[in-house]
PAKEBA-382292 format. One record per residue (C-alpha): x negated, y, z negated; residue number from 1. Coordinates in steps of 0.05 Angstrom, whole numbers. Example, Ala and Ser with C-alpha at 12.3 -4.5 7.8 and 13.67 -1.06 7.14 Angstrom:
> px; py; pz; i
> -246; -90; -156; 1
> -273; -21; -143; 2
END
This chain:
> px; py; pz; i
> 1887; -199; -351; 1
> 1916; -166; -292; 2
> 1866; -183; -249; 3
> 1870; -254; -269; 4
> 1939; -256; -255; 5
> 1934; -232; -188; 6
> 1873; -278; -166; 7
> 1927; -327; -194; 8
> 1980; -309; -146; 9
> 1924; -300; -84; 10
> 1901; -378; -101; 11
> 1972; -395; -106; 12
> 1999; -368; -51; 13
> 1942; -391; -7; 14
> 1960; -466; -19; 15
> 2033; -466; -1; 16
> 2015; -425; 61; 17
> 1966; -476; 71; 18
> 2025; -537; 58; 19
> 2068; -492; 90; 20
> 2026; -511; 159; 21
> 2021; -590; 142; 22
> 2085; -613; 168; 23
> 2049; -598; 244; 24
> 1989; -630; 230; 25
> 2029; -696; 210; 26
> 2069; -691; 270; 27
> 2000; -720; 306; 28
> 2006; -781; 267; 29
> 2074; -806; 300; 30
> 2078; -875; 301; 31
> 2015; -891; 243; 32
> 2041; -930; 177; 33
> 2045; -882; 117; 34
> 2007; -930; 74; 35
> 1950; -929; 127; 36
> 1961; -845; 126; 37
> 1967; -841; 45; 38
> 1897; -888; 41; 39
> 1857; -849; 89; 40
> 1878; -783; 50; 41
> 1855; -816; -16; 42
> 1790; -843; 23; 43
> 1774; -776; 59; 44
> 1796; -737; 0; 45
> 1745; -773; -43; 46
> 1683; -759; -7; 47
> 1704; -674; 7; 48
> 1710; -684; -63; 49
> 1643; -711; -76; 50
> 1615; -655; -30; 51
> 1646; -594; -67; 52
> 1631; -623; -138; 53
> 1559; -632; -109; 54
> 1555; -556; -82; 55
> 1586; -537; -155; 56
> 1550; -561; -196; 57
> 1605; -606; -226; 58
> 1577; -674; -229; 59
> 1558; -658; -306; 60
> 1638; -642; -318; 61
> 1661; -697; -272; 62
> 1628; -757; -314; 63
> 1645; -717; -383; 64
> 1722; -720; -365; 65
> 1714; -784; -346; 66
> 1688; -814; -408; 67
> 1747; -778; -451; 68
> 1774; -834; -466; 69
> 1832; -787; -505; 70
> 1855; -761; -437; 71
> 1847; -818; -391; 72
> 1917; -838; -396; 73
> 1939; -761; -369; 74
> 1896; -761; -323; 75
> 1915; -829; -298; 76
> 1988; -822; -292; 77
> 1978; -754; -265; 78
> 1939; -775; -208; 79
> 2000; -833; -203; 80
> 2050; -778; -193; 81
> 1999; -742; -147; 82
> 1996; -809; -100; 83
> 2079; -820; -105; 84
> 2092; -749; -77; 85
> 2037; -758; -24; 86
> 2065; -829; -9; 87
> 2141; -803; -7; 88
> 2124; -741; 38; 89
> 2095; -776; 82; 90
> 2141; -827; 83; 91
> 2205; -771; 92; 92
> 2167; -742; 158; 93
> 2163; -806; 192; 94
> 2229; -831; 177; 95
> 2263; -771; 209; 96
> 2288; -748; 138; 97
> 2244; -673; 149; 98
> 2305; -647; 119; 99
> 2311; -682; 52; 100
> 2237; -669; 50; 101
> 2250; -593; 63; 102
> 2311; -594; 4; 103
> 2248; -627; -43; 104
> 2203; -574; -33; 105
> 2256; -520; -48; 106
> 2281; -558; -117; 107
> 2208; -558; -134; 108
> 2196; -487; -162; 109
> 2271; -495; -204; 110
> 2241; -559; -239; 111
> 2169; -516; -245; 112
> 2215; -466; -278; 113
> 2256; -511; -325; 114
> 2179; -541; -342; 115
> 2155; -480; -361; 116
> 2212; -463; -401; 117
> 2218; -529; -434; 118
> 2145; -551; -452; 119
> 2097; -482; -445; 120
> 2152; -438; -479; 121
> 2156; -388; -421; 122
> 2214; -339; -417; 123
> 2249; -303; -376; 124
> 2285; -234; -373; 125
> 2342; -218; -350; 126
> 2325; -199; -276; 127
> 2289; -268; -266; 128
> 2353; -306; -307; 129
> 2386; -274; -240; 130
> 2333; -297; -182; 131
> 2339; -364; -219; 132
> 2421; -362; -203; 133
> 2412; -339; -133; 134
> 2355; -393; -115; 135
> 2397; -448; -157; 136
> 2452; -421; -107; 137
> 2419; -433; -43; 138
> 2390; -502; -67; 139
> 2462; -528; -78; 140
> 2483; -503; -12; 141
> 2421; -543; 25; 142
> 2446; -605; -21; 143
> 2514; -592; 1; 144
> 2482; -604; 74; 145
> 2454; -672; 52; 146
> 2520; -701; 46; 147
> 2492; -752; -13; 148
> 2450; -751; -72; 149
> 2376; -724; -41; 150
> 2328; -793; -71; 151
> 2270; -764; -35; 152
> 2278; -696; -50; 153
> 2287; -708; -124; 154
> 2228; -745; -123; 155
> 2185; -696; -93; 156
> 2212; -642; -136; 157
> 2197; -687; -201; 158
> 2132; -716; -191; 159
> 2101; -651; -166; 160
> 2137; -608; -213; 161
> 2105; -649; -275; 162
> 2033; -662; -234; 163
> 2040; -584; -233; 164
> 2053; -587; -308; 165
> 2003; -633; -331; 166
> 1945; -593; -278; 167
> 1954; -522; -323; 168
> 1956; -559; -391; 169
> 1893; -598; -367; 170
> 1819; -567; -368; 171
> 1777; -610; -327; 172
> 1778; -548; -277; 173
> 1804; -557; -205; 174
> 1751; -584; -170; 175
> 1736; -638; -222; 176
> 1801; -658; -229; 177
> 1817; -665; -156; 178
> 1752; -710; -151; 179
> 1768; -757; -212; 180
> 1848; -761; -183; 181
> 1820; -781; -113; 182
> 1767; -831; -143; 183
> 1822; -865; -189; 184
> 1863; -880; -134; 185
> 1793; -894; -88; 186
> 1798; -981; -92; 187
> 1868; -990; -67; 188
> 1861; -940; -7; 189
> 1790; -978; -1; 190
> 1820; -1046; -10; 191
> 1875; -1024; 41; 192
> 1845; -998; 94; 193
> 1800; -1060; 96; 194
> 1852; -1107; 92; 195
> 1888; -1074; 153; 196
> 1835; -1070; 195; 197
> 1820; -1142; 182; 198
> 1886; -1165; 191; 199
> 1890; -1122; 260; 200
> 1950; -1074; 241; 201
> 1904; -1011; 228; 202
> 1900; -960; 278; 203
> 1835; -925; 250; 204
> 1786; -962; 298; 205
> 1828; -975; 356; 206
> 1835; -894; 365; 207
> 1809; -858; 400; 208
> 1759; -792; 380; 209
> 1803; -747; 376; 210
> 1853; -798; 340; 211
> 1787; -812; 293; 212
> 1777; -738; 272; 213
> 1848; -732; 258; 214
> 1832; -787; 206; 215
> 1774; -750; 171; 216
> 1806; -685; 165; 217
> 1852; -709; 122; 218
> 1813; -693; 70; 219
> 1807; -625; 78; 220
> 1874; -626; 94; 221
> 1886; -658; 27; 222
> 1838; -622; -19; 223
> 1834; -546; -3; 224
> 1905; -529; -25; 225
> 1903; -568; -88; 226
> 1839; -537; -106; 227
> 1866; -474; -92; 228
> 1934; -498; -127; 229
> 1898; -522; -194; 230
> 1855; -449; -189; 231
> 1937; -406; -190; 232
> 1962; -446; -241; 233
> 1913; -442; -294; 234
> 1918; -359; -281; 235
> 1990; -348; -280; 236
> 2061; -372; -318; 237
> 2081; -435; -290; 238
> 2149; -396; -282; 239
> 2112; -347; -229; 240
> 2093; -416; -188; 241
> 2162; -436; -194; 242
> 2177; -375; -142; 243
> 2114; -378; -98; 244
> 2132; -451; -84; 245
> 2189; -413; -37; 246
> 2140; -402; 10; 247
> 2122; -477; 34; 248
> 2199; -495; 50; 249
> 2209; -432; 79; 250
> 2153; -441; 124; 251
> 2185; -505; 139; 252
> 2251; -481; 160; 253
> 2214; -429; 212; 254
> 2184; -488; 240; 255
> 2241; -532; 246; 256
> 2282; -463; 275; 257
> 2227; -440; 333; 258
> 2175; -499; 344; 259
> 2229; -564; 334; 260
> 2285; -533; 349; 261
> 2330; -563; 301; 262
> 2402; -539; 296; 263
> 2413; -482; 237; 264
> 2486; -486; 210; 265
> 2520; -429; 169; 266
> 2499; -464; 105; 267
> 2428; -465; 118; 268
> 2435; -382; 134; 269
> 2462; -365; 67; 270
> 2422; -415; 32; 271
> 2362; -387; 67; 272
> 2388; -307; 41; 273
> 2401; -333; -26; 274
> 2342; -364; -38; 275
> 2304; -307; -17; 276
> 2349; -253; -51; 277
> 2329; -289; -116; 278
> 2249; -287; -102; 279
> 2267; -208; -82; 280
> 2290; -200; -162; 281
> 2237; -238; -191; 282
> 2184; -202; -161; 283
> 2209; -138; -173; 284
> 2222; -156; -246; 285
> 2156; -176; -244; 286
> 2133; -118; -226; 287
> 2171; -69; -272; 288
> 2148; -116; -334; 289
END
């Protein structure tokens, strides 16, 4: 059990690092659509897919899940929720609204926390009841900074927090699932993409290489750290994942401080410390229990 647990936290940890690091590789699509961004991560994200499920072994599992007919509909408005958070990410960085992304990504573990609490049954001592104050804490500060109700950070929180959900009560494996979620939502990026470059408003072919293999590593981009998300979850309480998903926005915030140099007021400080004085408790709790 315990070394489930902490191959859990290692898989875990590894994606947000890894989403942690995507806000600078979207900074090199400036100026692209984020419906031409969102289909060529569905497209690419398809066929890395395909490959891994290939090198796996999977394609047996992939076309049982598919012809479940009894969990189609999860599966189908998981991958919905999936494509919304990609879609309104993307969206938030290329509208200059980093920041309302950035508050999304640090309400995310409290909803994976109320989740786990509400539908798996999970609970919490004492010790974490506290790292759940001070994190609530230094969320309300950041939404203090937002000066109005946070649409896009509430909908990041939301849609992953319950793709999160549905991903540990599913059991079509991570791999699998991340190939079936990608080939749901395959025609409309297809159909997309086509249409655009048709209509002359794509930027895919008039790139140049470079440009172009910023296109196809999307995929990787895109499927690594949910592989390696689905792999943590299925090994560890969703309430632990709550408190790892510190990491991404954190990394964000270092960023925006010493590569963007975006301002840091007083509130961001002590939301920053409080935040981080509540994932101090919860793993030492965590520890001790």
């Amino acid at each position: 059990m315990e070394n489930k647990r902490t191959a859990g936290v290692i898989y875990a940890a590894a994606s947000y690092l890894w989403w942690g690091f995507t806000p600078v590789y979207w900074k090199f699509f400036s100026g692209i659509g984020s419906l031409e961004i969102i289909a060529h991560r569905i497209f690419w994200a398809f066929f890395v897919s395909l490959f891994m499920l290939g090198i796996t072994g999977g394609f047996a599992r992939f076309k049982k899940v598919l012809s479940d007919r009894s969990q189609m509909g999860w599966i189908i408005l998981r991958t919905v929720l999936l494509g919304f958070n990609w879609y309104t990410y993307v969206w938030a960085i290329s509208h200059g609204r980093v920041l309302e992304a950035s508050l999304g990504y640090y309400l995310n573990p409290l909803v994976s926390i109320f989740l786990g609490l509400v539908f798996m049954k999970e609970n919490l001592t004492g010790f974490q009841w506290a790292a759940v104050g001070f994190a609530a804490f230094g969320v309300i500060l950041k939404t203090a900074l937002v000066g109005s109700f946070p649409v896009v950070s509430v909908i990041l929180a939301f849609s992953f927090g319950f793709y999160g959900l549905m991903k540990k009560k599913s059991a079509d494996g991570s791999i699998v699932g991340m190939t079936i979620e990608s080939f749901l939502l395959l025609p409309l990026a297809a159909f997309y993409l086509v249409f655009t470059e048709i209509a002359g408003t794509a930027s895919f072919l008039s790139s140049g290489p470079g440009m172009k293999l910023m296109f196809f590593t999307t995929g990787i981009i895109t499927v690594v750290p949910l592989v390696l998300f689905a792999k943590g979850t299925t090994r560890i309480p969703l309430t632990w994942i709550g408190f790892l998903q510190f990491i991404a926005p954190t990394m964000m915030l270092i960023f925006g401080i010493f590569i963007y140099h975006e301002n840091m007021t007083v509130f961001d400080i002590f939301g920053f410390a409080s935040v981080w004085i509540g994932i101090a408790i919860f793993l030492i709790s965590s520890r001790k229990s």
